[in-house]
Structure formats: structure tokens, C-alpha cells
C-alpha angles and dihedrals in degrees: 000000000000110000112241125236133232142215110224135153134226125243105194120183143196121241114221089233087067108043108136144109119323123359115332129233091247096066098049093042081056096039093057083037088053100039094049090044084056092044100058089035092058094244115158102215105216104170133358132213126213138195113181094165101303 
């Protein structure tokens, strides 16, 4: 039987230890978790969300 994939999204969000200018390290150490995670779960990422302090 052939697993079936899903659409989901990404919510990635910004720790309070790294607030600072650009994009913090936390967002892009949870954006290659999350996408990995979809990855080997068969989730098809179609949009992702993004709060980086703002």
C-alpha cells in the first residue's frame, strides 16, 4: 500500500535568547529540523510561516 502525502505548513518561531538583527539562528536550526522531519514523514510542505519578533 503506497503512503499517502500530506500538505502541511511550517510555523517557525523566534526564541527570546536569540532576538537580534536578520534572521536568527533559531529560525533557520527549526526550519532544516522541520523540513527533515517532513521529509521522512512524507509531508509535502506547501507554505511556511514565520515569526522572527515581529
Amino acid at each position: 500500500m503506497k503512503q499517502p502525502i500530506y500538505n502541511t505548513a511550517l510555523y517557525l518561531r523566534l526564541s527570546r535568547d536569540d532576538e537580534g538583527a536578520g534572521e536568527s539562528n533559531s529560525i533557520a536550526t527549526q526550519r532544516m529540523m522541520l523540513r527533515r522531519y517532513a521529509e521522512q514523514n512524507h509531508l509535502f510542505v506547501v507554505d511556511e510561516y514565520i515569526d522572527d519578533g515581529y
